[in-house]
Residue, then its C-alpha position, 0 to 999 in steps of 0.5 A: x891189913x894193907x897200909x893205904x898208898x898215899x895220893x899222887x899229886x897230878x901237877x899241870x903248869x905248876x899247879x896241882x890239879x888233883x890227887x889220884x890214888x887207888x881206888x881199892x877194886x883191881x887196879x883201877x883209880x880214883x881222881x879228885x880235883x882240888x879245891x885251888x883247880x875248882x875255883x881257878x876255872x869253870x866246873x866241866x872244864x877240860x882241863x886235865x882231859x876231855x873224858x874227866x871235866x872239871x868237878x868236885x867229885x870223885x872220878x874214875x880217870x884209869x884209862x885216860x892214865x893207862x894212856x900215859x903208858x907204853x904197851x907190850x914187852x915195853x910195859x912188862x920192862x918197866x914194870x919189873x924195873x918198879x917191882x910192880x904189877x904191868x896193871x898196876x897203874x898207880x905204881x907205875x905212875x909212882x915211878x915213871x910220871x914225872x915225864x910223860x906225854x903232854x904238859x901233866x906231871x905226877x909225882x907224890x912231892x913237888x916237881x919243882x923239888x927234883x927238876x932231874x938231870x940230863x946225862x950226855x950220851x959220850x962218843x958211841x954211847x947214843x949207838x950203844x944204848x940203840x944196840x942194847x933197846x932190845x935188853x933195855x926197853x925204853x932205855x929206861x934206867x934206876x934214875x928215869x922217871x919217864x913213860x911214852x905210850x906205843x909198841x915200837x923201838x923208841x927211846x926220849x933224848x933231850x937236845x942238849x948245846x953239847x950233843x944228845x942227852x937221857x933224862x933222868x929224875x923226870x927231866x923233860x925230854x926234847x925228842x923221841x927216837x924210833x928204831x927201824x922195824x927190821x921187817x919192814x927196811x926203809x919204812x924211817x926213811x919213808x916216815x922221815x919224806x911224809x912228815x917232811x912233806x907233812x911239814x911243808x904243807x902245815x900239817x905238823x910243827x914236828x921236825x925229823x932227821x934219819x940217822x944210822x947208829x950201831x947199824x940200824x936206821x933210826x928217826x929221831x922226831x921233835x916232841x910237839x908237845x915240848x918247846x925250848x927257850x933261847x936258854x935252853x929252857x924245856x916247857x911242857x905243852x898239855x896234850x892227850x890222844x883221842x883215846x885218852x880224851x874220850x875215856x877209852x881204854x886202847x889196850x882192851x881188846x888185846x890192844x886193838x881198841x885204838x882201831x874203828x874196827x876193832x871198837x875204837x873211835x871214829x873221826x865223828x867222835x874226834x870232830x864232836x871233840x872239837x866242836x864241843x871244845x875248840x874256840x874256833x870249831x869250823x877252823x879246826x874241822x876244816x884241819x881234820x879234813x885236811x888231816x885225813x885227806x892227807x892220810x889217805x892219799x900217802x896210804x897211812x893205814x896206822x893213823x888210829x886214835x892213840x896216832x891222833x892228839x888234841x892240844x890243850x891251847x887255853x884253859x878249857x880250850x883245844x885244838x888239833x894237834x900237829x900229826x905225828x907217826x904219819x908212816x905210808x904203810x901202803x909202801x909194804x904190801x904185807x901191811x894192811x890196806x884198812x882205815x883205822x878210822x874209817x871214812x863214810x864207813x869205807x874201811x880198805x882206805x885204798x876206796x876213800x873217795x874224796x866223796x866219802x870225805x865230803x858225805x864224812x866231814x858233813x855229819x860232823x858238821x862241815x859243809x861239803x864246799x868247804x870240806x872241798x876247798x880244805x882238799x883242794x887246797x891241800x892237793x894244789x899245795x901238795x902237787x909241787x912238793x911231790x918231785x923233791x920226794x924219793x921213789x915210790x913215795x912220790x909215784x905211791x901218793x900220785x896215784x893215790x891222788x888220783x884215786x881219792x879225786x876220782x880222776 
């Protein structure tokens, strides 16, 4: 008989929120709360994820911990680092959770008992772990505790006085850098001028710099979901992508549940998020608007539900988060012209009107005047910055602008 695996705690701000384990069927999970989170805040809370409020029952979260995970090759990597199945959720958490997305750690003993190390990268060491990715996904070693959903090229640094740093033993990291997909040259450089202009128009807190090691362009971003103190302290703020919020599973469908097209959710579903959840509902819909006003007009095809976050502010409480992996994929004409979310059930996002927003954002409910004053003042404020960005991206987004206004 199979020895029974003892329960992972899952820990947020210190605190253990719930035990998870194998639920004996596949390599599914069972989740609990404990009796310290149940009687610290308000039953149907979403305190670890929309899709798993608050109860004293048991629940079925593998989807909302299967988010927590990378995709592909990367998955295969880490799973034969851990000698364990790439669907074996529960082993993979066991090994690499002490340093995932958001605020939530899990691990079987106490974090605070292994706060990890940061290992500074030494002269060409940063160059050569970027060379060596495609041999060492992730750049994942014996001592990383660390997981980041996604398909591309990346590895999680930590800033540190003395330059760039790994993680080790579920440290927190600071940043993600991303490697340049060779087929698609100067797609970092692109990212880099929309978050940039993202930034400026406070569409996201995320700061991104280009930089050239071994040869090959890469992006390195800072995490949203991280902050650091004056003493170099690194706290984890709590964050889940749409997927995970709403219980989907983004890799049923041989990975495409995370698009509209393809079964995954639309921007109803995130605004019913928001409405249900958010203290402020109105103020945070006005965002959205702005959020996909903004993805349309840079021509961002990739702006799917795993691309899309909620920040967990308060207990029970969320808002949206700062945008991140804002790419204009419309640059590259063998990228798809589609919305990965559609916009009044246009789908080539080329179409989106701003129209289509308005009769959008209305079922969600936002009124069309202020639907129209979140594009208009996303537009006025944007028009300006359009001159310090390089070409075609400028011109790309002009036009673009004067399709969606119809002008």
């Amino acid at each position: 008989m199979a020895r029974r695996k003892p329960p992972l705690g899952v820990w947020l701000y210190g605190i253990r929120i719930a035990d998870v384990e194998p639920s004996g069927r596949a390599c599914d999970l069972t989740m609990r709360y404990t009796a310290e989170a149940c009687d610290r805040w308000p039953g149907n809370s979403p305190i670890l994820s929309c899709s798993l409020p608050l109860s004293r029952s048991r629940q079925k979260p593998t989807n909302y911990f299967r988010g927590l995970l990378p995709e592909g090759r990367h998955l295969e990597h880490l799973a034969a680092m851990a000698g364990v199945a790439s669907a074996d959720v529960y082993g993979l958490l066991a090994r690499y959770g002490r340093d995932v997305a958001g605020a939530v750690v899990v691990t079987a003993d106490t974090p605070e008992d292994r706060p990890g190390d940061a290992v500074p990268y030494d002269g060409d060491g940063l160059a050569d772990e970027v060379a060596g990715l495609e041999d060492r996904p992730l750049a994942v070693y014996d001592d990383s505790e660390l997981s980041i959903p996604g398909l591309q090229n990346k590895l999680l640094l930590i800033k540190a006085d003395t330059g760039w740093a790994r993680p080790d033993g579920g440290r927190p990291s600071t940043h993600i850098l991303k490697v340049e997909d060779r087929r698609f040259p100067g797609l970092v450089a692109a990212e880099h001028a929309a978050m940039t202009l993202a930034r400026e128009l406070g569409l996201t807190t995320a700061q991104t710099e280009v930089v050239n090691l071994a040869g090959i362009d890469c992006i390195i971003v800072s995490r949203f979901d991280r902050t650091v103190g004056a003493d170099g302290t690194v706290e984890r703020i709590h964050q889940e992508d749409i997927c995970q919020a709403l219980g989907i599973n983004a890799q049923a469908n041989q990975g495409r549940a995370k698009y509209e097209q393809h079964g995954g959710p639309g921007l109803a579903q995130v605004a019913a998020l928001l409405d249900r959840h958010a203290d402020d509902p109105q103020r945070e819909l006005f965002r959205l608007a702005q959020a996909v006003a903004f993805t349309v007009v840079i021509g961002n095809s990739d702006a799917h539900a795993k691309n899309l976050s909620v920040l967990h502010t308060a207990p029970g409480v969320i808002e949206l988060a700062p945008l991140y992996d804002s790419v204009p994929t419309m640059l590259w004409d063998t990228l798809p012209d589609r919305a990965a979310m559609h916009v009044n059930g246009v789908r080539v996002l080329s179409r989106v009107t701003v129209d289509d927003l308005l009769a959008e954002a209305e079922r969600w409910p936002l009124a069309p005047a202020i639907t129209q004053r979140a594009v208009e003042d996303l537009i006025d404020r944007m028009r300006p910055a359009l001159g310090r960005l390089p070409e075609p991206l400028a011109a790309t987004i002009t036009d673009r602008t004067d399709t969606f206004l119809g002008t």
